[in-house]
C-alpha positions, 0 to 999 in steps of 0.5 A: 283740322283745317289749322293742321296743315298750316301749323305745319307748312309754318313750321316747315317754313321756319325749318327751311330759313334756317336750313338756308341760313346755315347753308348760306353761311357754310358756303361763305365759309367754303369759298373763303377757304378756297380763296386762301389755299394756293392752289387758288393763287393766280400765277404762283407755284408752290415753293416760290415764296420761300426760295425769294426769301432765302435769296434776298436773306443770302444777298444781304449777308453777301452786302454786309460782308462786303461793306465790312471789308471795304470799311476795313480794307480803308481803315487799316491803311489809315491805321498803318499810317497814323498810328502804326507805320510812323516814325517816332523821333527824338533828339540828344544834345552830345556836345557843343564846341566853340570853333575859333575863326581861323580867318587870315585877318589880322596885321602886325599894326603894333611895334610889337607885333611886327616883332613876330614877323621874325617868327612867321613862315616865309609862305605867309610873308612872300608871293609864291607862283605856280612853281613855287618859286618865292616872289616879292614880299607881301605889302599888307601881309594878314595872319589868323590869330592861330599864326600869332599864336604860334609866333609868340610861343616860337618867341617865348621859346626863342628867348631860352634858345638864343642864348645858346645859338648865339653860343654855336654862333661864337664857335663857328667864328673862332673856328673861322680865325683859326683857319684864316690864321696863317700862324695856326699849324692846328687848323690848315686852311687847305683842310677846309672842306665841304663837311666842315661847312655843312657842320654849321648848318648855315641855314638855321641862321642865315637865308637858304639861298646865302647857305646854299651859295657858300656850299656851291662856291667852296665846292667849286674852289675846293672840288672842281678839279679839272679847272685846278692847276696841279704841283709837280707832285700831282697834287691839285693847287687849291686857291686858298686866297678864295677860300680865305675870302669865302670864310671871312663872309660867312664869319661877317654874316654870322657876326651879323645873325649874332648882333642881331639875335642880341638885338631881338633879345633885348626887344623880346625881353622888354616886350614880352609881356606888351605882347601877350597882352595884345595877343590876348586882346585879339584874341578874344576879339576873334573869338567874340567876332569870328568864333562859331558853334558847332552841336553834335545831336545824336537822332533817334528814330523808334517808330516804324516808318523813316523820315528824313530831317531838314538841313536847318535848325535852332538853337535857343540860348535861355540867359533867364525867363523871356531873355534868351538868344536864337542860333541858326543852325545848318546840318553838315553833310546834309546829303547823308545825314538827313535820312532817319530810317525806322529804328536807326540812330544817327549822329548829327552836326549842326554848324552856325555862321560867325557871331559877327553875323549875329544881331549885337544884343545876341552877340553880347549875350552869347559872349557874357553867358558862354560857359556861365549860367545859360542853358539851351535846347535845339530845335529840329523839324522833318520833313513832315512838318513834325518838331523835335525838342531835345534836351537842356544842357549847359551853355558850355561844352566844359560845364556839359562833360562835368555834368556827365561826368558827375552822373557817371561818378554818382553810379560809379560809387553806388555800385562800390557801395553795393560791392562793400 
C-alpha cells in the first residue's frame, strides 16, 4: 500500500518531464517561426523587397543600353573614317613627252652658221623700242635651236627658189633698159608709173624702207601735180630725167640683190652639208642639256572621301636591277588640279627642270637609255602622307603609244576571229 503512491507520483514525475520537454520545444519552434514571418521585421513593409529588386534590374539594363550606344556612337566615327569614308587612290602613266628647250642660247660662232643670218627675222637681229621703231643691230644676237631650224629649212628652200628669183630679177632690169632706152617706141619712159613699180614687189629683194622710198619719190615725180609745170595742151610736164635716174638705181640694186643671190648660192651649195651636221650637233646638245620631261598621269579616286595630291613627284628611270635615275617632278597648275574628290578622275601634268640641272651620271643615263630599254614608274604622295605607285611603262613616249597601240590590234583581230 504505502509503495502505491509512490510508484504513482513516480510515474507522474516522468510524465511531467516529458510534457515540459515537449512544451519546451514547441515553444522554440513557435518563436522561430514568429521571428522569421515579416510581420515581425523591424522597419519594413510588405512588398518593398520586390520593388528594390525591380529598380535596381531596371537600372541596370538602362546602364547597359547606355554603354552600348556610347561604345557605338564612338565606334562608327572611327569606322567611317578608316575603313568607310576614305579615299581610295590610284594612278596611270598616259604618256610622256621630251619637250625641246626653246631657250635663245646659241650664236652663229661658225663661217657657216653666220650664213643663216640671211634667214632670221629682222626682230631677232635688231633692237626694237616701245613703238616698234627698229634700232641698232644686235652685237652678240642669240637664237633657240628652233630659229636655226627654221633658217636652215628656209636655206634648203632658198637654194630651189634662187634660181627663179634671180630669173624675175633678170626680168625686171630688162624691162628697166627698155624704158631708159630713148630708141625703144614700145615702152615710153612717160608711161612709167606707179603700177608698173609695185608689179616687182621690190620688197621681197631689197630693204622695205629702200622699197618704199623709190615708190614715195616716182609718186611725187610722176603725181604731184600741182608742182608740174603743164604744156600749152594742158597736159602736165613729167620730169622724165628723175624718173630716168629713179630706175637706173632701182635696176643698181636689183643688179646688186642678183650678184649676191649668185654669191650665197655657191656658199649654200658647198656648205650645205657642214651646216646640217653642225645643226645636227647642237641640236642634240640642246636636247641633252636643255630638253625637259613632261608625264601626263591620269588620278583615280574610288573611295568615299576626297584628297588632295601635293605639287611634287617622282620619276625613277629603272636602266637595270639597283641602276636607276630619279626625276623630280612638279604638278602644272597645281592650284586646280590637286583636289581629288570621292569618285573623280583627273588628268594630271607633271613637269621636271632641264636635264642640266641634273647630277652628270643621271643626265648621261637618261640620254643613253631614252627610248632604249629603260622603264620607269612615278611616284605621287597626298596630303595625308598616303604613297601612289603607278604603272611601268617605257622610257619613251614613241615606244608607250606602240605598246597601246599592239594591245589594241591584239582585241582588234580577236574580235575579227569571233566575226568569222
Amino acid at each position: 500500500m504505502n509503495n502505491f503512491p509512490f510508484n504513482s507520483l513516480k510515474r507522474k514525475h516522468k510524465m511531467g518531464n516529458k510534457d515540459r520537454v515537449k512544451s519546451i520545444t514547441e515553444q522554440k519552434n513557435a518563436d522561430s517561426e514568429s521571428a522569421n514571418s515579416p510581420d515581425n521585421k523591424p522597419n519594413e513593409t510588405p512588398g518593398k523587397n520586390s520593388s528594390v529588386i525591380d529598380k535596381i534590374m531596371t537600372n541596370n539594363i538602362k546602364v547597359r543600353i547606355a554603354i552600348i550606344g556610347g561604345i557605338s556612337a564612338a565606334a562608327i566615327p572611327i569606322w567611317q573614317i578608316y575603313f568607310v569614308e576614305t579615299s581610295n587612290v590610284s594612278i596611270e602613266i598616259a604618256s610622256i613627252i621630251r619637250e625641246e628647250s626653246n631657250d635663245a642660247n646659241i650664236q652663229l660662232k661658225t663661217d657657216e652658221l653666220k650664213q643663216l643670218e640671211h634667214y632670221i627675222p629682222d626682230t631677232l637681229l635688231y633692237d626694237y623700242n616701245k613703238q616698234g621703231k627698229r634700232g641698232d643691230k644686235l652685237d652678240f644676237p642669240a637664237f633657240s635651236i628652233s630659229v636655226l631650224i627654221k633658217a636652215f629649212d628656209k636655206s634648203k628652200q632658198d637654194i630651189k627658189n634662187i634660181a627663179a628669183i634671180n630669173n624675175l630679177l633678170r626680168e625686171y632690169q630688162t624691162q628697166i633698159k627698155e624704158f631708159i632706152n630713148e630708141n625703144d617706141n614700145k615702152h615710153i619712159l612717160e608711161e612709167f608709173h606707179i603700177a608698173n613699180l609695185k608689179k616687182w614687189s621690190l620688197s621681197r629683194y631689197i630693204e622695205d624702207t629702200a622699197a618704199t622710198y623709190y615708190e614715195t619719190q616716182l609718186l611725187a615725180i610722176t603725181r604731184s601735180y600741182s608742182d608740174l609745170p603743164y604744156n600749152e595742151e594742158g597736159l602736165p610736164i613729167l620730169n622724165l630725167a628723175a624718173v630716168r635716174s629713179l630706175l637706173v638705181d632701182v635696176g643698181e640694186d636689183l643688179e646688186k640683190v642678183s650678184v649676191d643671190n649668185n654669191i650665197r648660192l655657191s656658199r649654200l651649195r658647198n656648205d650645205i652639208r657642214n651646216i646640217e651636221s653642225q645643226i645636227e650637233k647642237l641640236k642634240k646638245d640642246q636636247s641633252d642639256k636643255y630638253s625637259r620631261f613632261k608625264v601626263e598621269i591620269v588620278a583615280f579616286n574610288n573611295g568615299r572621301a576626297a584628297t588632295s595630291l601635293r605639287p611634287l613627284a617622282l620619276m625613277r628611270v629603272q636602266i637595270s636591277q639597283g641602276n636607276y635615275a630619279d626625276v623630280y617632278l612638279t604638278m602644272i597648275n597645281y592650284s586646280k588640279n590637286s583636289e581629288l574628290a570621292a569618285g573623280a578622275t583627273k588628268i594630271i601634268h607633271y613637269i621636271s627642270d632641264q636635264l642640266i640641272t641634273f647630277p652628270k651620271g643621271d643626265q648621261t643615263l637618261i640620254n643613253n637609255f631614252w627610248g632604249s630599254t629603260a622603264w620607269f614608274h612615278v611616284y605621287t604622295i597626298d596630303t595625308s602622307q598616303n604613297i601612289f605607285t603607278s604603272n611601268l611603262v617605257p622610257f619613251a613616249d614613241s615606244i608607250h603609244r606602240e605598246v597601246i597601240f599592239d594591245k589594241l590590234k591584239e582585241v582588234a583581230s580577236d574580235n575579227k576571229k569571233r566575226l568569222n
